[in-house]
ROVOTOR-888630 format. One record per residue (C-alpha): residue in one letter; x, y, z. Coordinates in steps of 0.1 Angstrom, whole numbers, plus 2048, in hexadecimal, padded with zeros to 3 digits. Example, Ala and Ser with C-alpha at 12.3 -4.5 7.8 and 13.67 -1.06 7.14 Angstrom:
residues 2
> residu px py pz
> A 87B 7D3 84E
> S 889 7F5 847
***
This chain:
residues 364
> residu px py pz
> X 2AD 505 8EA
> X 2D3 506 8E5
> X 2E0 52D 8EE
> X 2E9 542 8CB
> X 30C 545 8C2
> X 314 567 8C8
> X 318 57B 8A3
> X 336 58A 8AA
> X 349 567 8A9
> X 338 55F 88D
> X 346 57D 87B
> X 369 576 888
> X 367 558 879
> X 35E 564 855
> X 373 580 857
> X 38D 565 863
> X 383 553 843
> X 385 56B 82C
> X 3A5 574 836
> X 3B2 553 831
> X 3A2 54A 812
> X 38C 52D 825
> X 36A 538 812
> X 35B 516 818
> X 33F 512 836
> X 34E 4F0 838
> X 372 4F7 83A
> X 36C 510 852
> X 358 4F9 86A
> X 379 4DF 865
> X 390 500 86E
> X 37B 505 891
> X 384 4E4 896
> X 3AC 4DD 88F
> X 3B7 4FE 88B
> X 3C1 50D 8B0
> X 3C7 532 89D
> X 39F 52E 899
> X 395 51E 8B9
> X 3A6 539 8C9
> X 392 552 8B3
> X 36D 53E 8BA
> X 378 53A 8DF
> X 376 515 8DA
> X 354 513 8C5
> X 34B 4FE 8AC
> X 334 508 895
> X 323 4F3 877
> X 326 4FA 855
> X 302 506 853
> X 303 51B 871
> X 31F 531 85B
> X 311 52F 840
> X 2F1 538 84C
> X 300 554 85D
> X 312 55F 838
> X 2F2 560 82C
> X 2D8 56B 842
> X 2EE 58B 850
> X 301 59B 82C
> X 2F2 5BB 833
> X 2FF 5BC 852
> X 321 5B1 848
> X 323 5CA 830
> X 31E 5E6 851
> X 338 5D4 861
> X 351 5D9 842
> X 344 5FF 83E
> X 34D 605 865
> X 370 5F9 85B
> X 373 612 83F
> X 366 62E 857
> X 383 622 871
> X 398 625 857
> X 38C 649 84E
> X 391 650 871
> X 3B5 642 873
> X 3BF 65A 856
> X 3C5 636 843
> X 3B8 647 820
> X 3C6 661 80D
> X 3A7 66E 7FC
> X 3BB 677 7DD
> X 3B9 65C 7C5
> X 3A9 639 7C3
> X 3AA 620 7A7
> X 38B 60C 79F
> X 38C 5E7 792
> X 377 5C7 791
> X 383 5A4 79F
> X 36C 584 795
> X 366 573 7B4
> X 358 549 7AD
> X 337 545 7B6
> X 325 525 7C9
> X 317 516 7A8
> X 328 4FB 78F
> X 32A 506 76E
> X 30F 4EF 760
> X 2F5 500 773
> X 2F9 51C 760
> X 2EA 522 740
> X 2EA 539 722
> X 2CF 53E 70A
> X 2E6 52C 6EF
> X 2ED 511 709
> X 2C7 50A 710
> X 2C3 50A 6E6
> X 2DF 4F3 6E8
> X 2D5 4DB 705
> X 2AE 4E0 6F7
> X 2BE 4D1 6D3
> X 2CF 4B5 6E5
> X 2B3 4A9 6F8
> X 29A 4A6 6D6
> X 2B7 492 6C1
> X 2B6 47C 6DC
> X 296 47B 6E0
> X 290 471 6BC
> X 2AA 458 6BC
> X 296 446 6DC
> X 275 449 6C5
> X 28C 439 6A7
> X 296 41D 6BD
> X 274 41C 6D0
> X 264 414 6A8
> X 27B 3FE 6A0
> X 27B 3E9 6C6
> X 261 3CD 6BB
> X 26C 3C8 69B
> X 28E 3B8 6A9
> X 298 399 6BB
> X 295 39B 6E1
> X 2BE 38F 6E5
> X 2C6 3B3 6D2
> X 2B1 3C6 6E1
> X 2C8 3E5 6F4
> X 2A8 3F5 708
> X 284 3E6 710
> X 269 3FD 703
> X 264 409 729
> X 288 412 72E
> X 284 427 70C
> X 261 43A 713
> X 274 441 734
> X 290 44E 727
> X 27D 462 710
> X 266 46F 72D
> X 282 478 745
> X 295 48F 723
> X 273 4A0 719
> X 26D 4A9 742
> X 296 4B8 73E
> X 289 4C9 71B
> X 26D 4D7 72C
> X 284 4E7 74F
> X 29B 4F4 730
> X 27E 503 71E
> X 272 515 73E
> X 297 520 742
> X 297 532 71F
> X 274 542 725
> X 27D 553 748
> X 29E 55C 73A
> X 288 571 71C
> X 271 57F 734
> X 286 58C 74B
> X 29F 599 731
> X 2BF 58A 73D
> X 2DB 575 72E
> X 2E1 559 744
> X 2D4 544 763
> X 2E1 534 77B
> X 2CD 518 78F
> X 2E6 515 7AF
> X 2EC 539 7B4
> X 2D1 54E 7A2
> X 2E8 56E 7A4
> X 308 563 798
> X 312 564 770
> X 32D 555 75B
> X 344 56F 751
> X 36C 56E 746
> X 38A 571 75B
> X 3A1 580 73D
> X 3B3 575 722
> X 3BD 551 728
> X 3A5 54C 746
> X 388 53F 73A
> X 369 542 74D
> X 35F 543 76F
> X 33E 53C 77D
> X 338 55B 799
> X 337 57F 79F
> X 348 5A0 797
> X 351 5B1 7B7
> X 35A 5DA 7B2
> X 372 5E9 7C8
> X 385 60D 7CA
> X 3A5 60E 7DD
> X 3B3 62E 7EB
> X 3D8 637 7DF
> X 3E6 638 801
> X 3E5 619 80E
> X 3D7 608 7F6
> X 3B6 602 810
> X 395 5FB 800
> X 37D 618 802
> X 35C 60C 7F3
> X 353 5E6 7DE
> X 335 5D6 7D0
> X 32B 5B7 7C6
> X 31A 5B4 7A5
> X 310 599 78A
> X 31C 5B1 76D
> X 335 59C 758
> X 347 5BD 74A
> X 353 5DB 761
> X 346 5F3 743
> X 329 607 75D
> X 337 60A 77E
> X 350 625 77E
> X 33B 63E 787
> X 326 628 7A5
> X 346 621 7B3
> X 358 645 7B0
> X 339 655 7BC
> X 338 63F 7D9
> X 35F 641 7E2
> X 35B 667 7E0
> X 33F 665 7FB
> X 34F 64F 80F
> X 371 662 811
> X 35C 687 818
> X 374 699 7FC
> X 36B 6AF 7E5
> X 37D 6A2 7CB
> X 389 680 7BD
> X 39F 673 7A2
> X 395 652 796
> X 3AB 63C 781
> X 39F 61A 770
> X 3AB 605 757
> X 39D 604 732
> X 380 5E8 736
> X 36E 60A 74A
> X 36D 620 72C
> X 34D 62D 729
> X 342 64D 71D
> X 328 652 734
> X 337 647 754
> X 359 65C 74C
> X 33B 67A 74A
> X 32B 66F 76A
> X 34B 670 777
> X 350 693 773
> X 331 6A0 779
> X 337 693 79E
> X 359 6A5 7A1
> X 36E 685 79B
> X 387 683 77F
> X 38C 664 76F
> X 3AA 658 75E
> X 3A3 638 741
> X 3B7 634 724
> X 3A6 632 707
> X 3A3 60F 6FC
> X 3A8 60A 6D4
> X 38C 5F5 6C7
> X 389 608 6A2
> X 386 5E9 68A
> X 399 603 672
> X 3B8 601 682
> X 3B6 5D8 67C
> X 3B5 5E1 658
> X 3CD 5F9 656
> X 3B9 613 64E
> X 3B6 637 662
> X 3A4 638 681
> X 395 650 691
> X 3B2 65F 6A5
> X 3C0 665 685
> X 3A8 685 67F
> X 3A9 6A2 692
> X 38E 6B3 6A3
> X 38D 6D9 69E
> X 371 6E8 6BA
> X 372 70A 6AB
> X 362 6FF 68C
> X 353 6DC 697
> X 361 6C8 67B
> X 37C 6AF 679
> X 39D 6B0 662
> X 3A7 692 64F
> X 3CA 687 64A
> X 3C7 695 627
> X 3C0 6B9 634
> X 39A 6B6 62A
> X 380 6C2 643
> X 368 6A7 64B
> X 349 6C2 657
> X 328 6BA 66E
> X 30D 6AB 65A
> X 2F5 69C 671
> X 2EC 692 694
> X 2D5 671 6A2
> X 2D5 65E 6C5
> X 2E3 63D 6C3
> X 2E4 621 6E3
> X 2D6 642 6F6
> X 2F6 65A 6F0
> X 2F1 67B 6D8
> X 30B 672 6B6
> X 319 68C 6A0
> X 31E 682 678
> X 33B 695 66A
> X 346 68C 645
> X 355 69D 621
> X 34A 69B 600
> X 375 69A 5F7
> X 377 675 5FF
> X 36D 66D 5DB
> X 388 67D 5CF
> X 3A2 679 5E8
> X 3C5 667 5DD
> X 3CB 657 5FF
> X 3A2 649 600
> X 3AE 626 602
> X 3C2 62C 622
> X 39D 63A 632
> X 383 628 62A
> X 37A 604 612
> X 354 614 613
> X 349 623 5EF
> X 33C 63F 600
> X 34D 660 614
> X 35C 659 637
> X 348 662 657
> X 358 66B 677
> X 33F 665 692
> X 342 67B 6B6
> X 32B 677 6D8
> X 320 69A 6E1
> X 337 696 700
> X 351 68A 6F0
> X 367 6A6 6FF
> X 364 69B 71E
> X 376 67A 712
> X 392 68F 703
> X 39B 6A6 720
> X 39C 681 733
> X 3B5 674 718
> X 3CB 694 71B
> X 3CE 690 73F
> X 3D4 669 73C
> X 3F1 670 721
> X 400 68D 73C
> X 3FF 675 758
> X 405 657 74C
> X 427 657 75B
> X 417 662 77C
> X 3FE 642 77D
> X 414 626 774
> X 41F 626 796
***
């Protein structure tokens, strides 16, 4: 048969691609053929759209070497300063139109569509005979047709929903089974595709490590993609800096169990501070005798301890609310206010005195 095109050009031309923001097989089989910038680059080759996107596909692992040989040439060149790297998400749009993916409340939605519909053909099917054949819209036929071809949807829809319950997920998509819907920010809407992870060294602002994932929130990867930047750069130790949609408790722990030191500000989600009422930054923690002091003076003492979503909570409340002047500015509950505090919780505070120190430091 006809001789292989040789891999390397192949690559060229992706990494020409991406580069250029030409992700399209298609386009990129026109630019092989008009462009001289990527004849010159293909040595005159003109590859199909298949054969590159054949060669996307069947060789990812292998592209992902080839961008982890870069990083290493990097390393070697002195390119990274092994100090500092931020981590952050960017939602990259995948090959599949938004109504090929579905939602269990979409498939409810599309499922209750499809029977009014259905009912309405049976309606009209019922009442067919009983008018004259100049009104008639649709022949019986064309009805049980109709009605056959939106149970057969029903049914794919039904399937949809069941696989979506057995394997525990969200959301399918039928073009691209891996991407999700997820949102681009305020204002953006949605976007069809994939959340890719990358941490960028200080220096020169280089990429050190990235990952592609289907995750629609960042909230779970600060501590994969810390751990691996650390290993990648051969330090022994790292400070990490993220924005707030990365503030987790656990990962900011991970974090510094591996040596790296994270820097998130806290965001503020209390539904107190909404109200008007104190929140919990309001109270101060005393360590010496684990208890927490109100704004009123009043020491809100340990009570109790459970496990909630998996993390260890401390209970700390005061039997003074019910007679405390400035109640009203706490708490609308009947009952005594309760400060509630992860078991680890200090490891979030020594991050938020280092974010306040430094904040100057980071903004640039």
């Amino acid at each position: 048969g006809r001789p292989p095109y040789d891999p390397g050009d192949l690559l060229r031309l992706y990494i020409y691609g991406y580069l250029n923001r030409v992700r399209s097989s298609r386009r990129l089989e026109t630019e092989c053929q008009r462009n001289v910038e990527a004849m010159w680059l293909v040595r005159k080759l003109a590859p199909d759209f298949m054969t590159i996107a054949d060669f996307r596909k069947d060789n990812g692992e292998a592209i992902r070497k080839v961008c982890r040989e870069f990083t290493l040439l990097c390393k070697r060149l002195d390119l990274f300063g092994g100090e500092l790297v931020a981590v952050d998400g960017s939602k990259f749009k995948a090959s599949n139109a938004r109504d090929r993916n579905y939602t269990d409340r979409k498939l409810e939605r599309a499922i209750g569509e499809i029977d009014k519909r259905v009912d309405t053909y049976l309606k009209e099917l019922e009442v067919n005979d009983a008018q004259e054949p100049q009104s008639r819209k649709l022949s019986a036929e064309e009805l049980r047709q109709k009605i056959a071809g939106l149970k057969a949807r029903g049914g794919k829809y039904q399937a949809l929903r069941q696989e979506l319950r057995e394997k525990g997920e969200t959301q399918v998509s039928l073009t691209d089974p891996d991407c999700r819907s997820m949102s681009r920010g305020k204002g953006g809407g949605t976007e069809i595709g994939y959340n890719v992870q990358a941490a960028v060294d200080e220096k020169h602002k280089l990429i050190v490590e990235h990952e592609v994932t289907n995750e629609v929130s960042d909230s779970g990867h600060l501590s994969m993609m810390a751990t691996r930047a650390k290993a990648m750069l051969a330090t022994e130790h790292l400070d990490v800096v993220a924005d707030k949609g990365y503030y987790d408790g656990g990962e900011v722990k991970a974090c510094v169990e591996q040596g790296i030191t994270p820097y998130i500000e806290k965001p503020l989600t209390s539904a107190n501070a909404k109200l008007g009422l104190f929140t919990k930054e309001d109270f101060r923690y005393d360590a010496q005798a684990d208890c927490y002091w109100c704004p009123a003076g009043k020491a809100l003492t340990y009570r109790f301890q459970t496990t909630e979503l998996g993390r260890e909570i401390k209970y700390y409340t005061t039997a003074e609310c019910a007679r405390c002047v400035i109640k009203p500015q706490c708490t609308r509950n009947k009952e005594s206010r309760r400060i509630t505090r992860w078991v680890a919780e200090k490891v979030l505070e020594e991050m938020q005195r280092r974010v306040a120190s430094s904040r100057p430091v980071l903004a640039k």
